[in-house]
LUMFI-557480 format. One record per residue (C-alpha): residue in one letter; x, y, z. Coordinates in steps of 0.2 Angstrom, whole numbers, plus 5000, padded with zeros to 4 digits. Layout:
# LUMFI-557480
aXYZ...
# end
This chain:
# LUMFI-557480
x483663605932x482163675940x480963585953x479263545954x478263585969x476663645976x476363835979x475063785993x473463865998x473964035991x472564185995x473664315989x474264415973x475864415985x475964235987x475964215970x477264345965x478564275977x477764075972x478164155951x480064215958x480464065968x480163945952x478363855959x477663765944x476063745953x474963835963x473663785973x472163935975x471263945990x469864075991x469363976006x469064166013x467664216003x466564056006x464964106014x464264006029x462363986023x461963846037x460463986042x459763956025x459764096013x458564196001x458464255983x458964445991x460564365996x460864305981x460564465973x461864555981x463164465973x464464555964x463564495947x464464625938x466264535943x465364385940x465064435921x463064345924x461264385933x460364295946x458964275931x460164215920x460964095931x459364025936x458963975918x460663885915x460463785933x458663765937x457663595935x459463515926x459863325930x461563335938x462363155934x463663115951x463962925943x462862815955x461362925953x460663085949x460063235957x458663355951x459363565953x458263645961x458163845962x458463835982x459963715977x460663865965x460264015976x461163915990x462763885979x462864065974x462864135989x463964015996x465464005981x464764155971x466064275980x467464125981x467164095961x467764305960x469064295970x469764135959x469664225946x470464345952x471864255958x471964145943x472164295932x473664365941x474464185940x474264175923x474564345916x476164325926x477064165925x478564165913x478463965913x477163825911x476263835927x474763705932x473263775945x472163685958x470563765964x470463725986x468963755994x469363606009x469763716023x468263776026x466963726040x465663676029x465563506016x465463535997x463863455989x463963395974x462763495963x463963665973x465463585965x464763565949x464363735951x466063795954x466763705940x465363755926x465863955934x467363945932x467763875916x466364015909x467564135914x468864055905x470063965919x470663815917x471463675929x472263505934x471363475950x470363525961x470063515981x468163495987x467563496007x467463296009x466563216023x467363216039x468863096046x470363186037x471163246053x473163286054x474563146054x473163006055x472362886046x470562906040x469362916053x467762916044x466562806035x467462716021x466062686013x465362866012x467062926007x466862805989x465262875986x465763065990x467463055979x466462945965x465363085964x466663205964x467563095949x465963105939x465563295943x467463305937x467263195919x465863345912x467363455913x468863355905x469163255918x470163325931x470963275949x470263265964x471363305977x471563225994x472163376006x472763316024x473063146014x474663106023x474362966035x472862886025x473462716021x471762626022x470962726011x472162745997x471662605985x469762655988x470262825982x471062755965x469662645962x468362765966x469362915955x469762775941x471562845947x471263055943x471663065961x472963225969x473663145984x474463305996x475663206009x477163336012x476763336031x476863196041x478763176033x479263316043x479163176059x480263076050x481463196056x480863206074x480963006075x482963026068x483163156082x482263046095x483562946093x485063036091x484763196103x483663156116x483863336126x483263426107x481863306106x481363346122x481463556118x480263526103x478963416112x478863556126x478463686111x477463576102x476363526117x476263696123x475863776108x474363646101x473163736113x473163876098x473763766086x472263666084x471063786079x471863816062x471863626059x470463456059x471163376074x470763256088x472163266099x472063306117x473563366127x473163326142x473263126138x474963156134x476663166147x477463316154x479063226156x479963126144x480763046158x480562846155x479562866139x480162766125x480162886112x479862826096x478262746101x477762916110x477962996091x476762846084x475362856094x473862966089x473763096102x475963166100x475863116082x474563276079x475363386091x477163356083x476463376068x475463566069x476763606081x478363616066x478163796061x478363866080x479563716086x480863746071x480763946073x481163906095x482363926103x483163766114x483663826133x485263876129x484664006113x485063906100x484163876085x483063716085x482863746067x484963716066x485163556077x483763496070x484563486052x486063466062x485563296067x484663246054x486363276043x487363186053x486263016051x485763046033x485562876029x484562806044x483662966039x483362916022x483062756026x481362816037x480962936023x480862816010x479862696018x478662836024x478362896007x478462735996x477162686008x476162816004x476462815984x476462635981x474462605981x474362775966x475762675958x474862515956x473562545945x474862615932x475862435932x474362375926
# end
């Protein structure tokens, strides 16, 4: 009878053929790519040399809709200045096209109802409030629409761990986010890397009044490697080498902390499940699935296999994990609905 799930972080026309063929009812757009780093400042002859032909605008005109406006972000208001619009063009002005772009295929493709999230998180640098407004009012000039969309927060939204930031800087980004999102219908704001994040979970309700995406598929995955732990010790002991060995490239495609060198070589009197918990192997586990479950244990056979093998075999303690791992992570977004 269908599914629903999440077409994630697709940059590609490709990605979104195969997403439209497989049955994805949602896709996430990332044009992360395209984002400019403008930490060296930038000038009105950068901002010229966007495609404003693609973009369907002028720099002049663009100016006029921007400059000197009152941006509301809910606790306060910021005055736009020119510098302010010259440094979000440049920055998103080349990621707004190639939105666009992908939003067009999407929807001049989908045979089915399809909902679209716009992701800009991955990226190096944070998303200021007046370059998220700036996103959105683009965007829906050239005519997309969307559910949610995924901002650069503050820092402290690493891997398989709970928050690590200021808590109190969080609520007054995500309620300026919120507010920046209620001048355009009233939209999500969504929590990439959220898996993990249990202190912060009723902040980003009340601070979103509940228009809140929470993404959490990850961490689940060690739901797995804790059933395994416990049931298959010597495959356990196949992924942690591969995990470990791989985090040293691993890392650089991800916000994380750990540090492989505080962990152990041998496994050898290590209780396992406590291993899996703490900070340091919880992040390497976790950015290590993709190479892990596409090893190889020392015999040849297919981690992938045992893996499910395992898990199969102790379907209920399985569940059991599962359940609490992820009704742990729903119940706080619940809440606010019982009310």
């Amino acid at each position: 009878s269908g599914f629903g799930a999440d077409c994630d972080h697709i940059k590609t026309t490709e990605g979104i053929d195969r997403g439209l063929d497989a049955g994805f009812v949602m896709f996430t757009l990332d044009p992360g790519d395209m984002v400019a780093d403008v930490t060296a400042g930038v000038s009105e002859a950068d901002a010229a040399a966007l495609p404003w032909d693609q973009l369907e605008d002028s720099l002049e005109a663009l100016k006029q809709r921007y400059v000197g406006m009152a941006l509301d972000v809910g606790h306060s208001q910021i005055e736009v200045t020119e510098q302010d619009v010259l440094t979000a063009a440049v920055k998103y002005g080349r990621a707004v096209v190639e939105s666009m772009r992908l939003y067009r295929h999407v929807t001049e493709n989908a045979k089915h109802e399809v909902e679209i999230e716009f992701a800009v998180d991955e990226t190096a640098w944070l998303t200021t409030f007046f370059e998220h407004f700036y996103m959105a009012s683009e965007l829906k000039r050239l005519g997309a629409s969307w559910f949610s969309f995924a901002p650069r927060y503050v820092d402290g939204f690493e891997k398989g761990l709970d928050f690590l930031g200021d808590a109190e800087e969080l609520r007054t980004n995500l309620e300026a986010h919120h507010a920046i999102s209620q001048q355009f219908g009233g939209y999500k704001i969504s929590l990439h890397s959220g898996s993990d994040k249990f202190s912060i979970y009723p902040l980003c309700v009340e601070a979103t009044q509940g228009l809140v995406h929470l993404k959490t598929s990850g961490t689940s995955y060690l739901c797995g490697v804790e059933i395994v732990a416990a049931h298959d010790a010597e495959l356990f002991s196949a992924i942690w080498d591969i995990s470990r060995a791989s985090y040293v490239e691993a890392r650089a495609s991800y916000q994380v902390s750990a540090h492989e060198d505080r962990t152990p070589t041998s496994l050898e009197g290590v209780d396992l499940l406590e291993l899996i918990r703490s900070n340091d192997a919880r992040q390497i586990l976790h950015v290590g699935y993709g190479d892990s479950l596409n090893g190889k244990d020392a015999s040849g056979a297919s981690i992938h296999d045992r893996f499910l093998a395992v898990v199969a075999a102790n379907q209920a303690q399985h569940t059991d994990v599962l359940a609490a791992h992820i009704g742990k992570h729903v119940s706080p977004f619940a809440a606010p609905l019982a009310r």
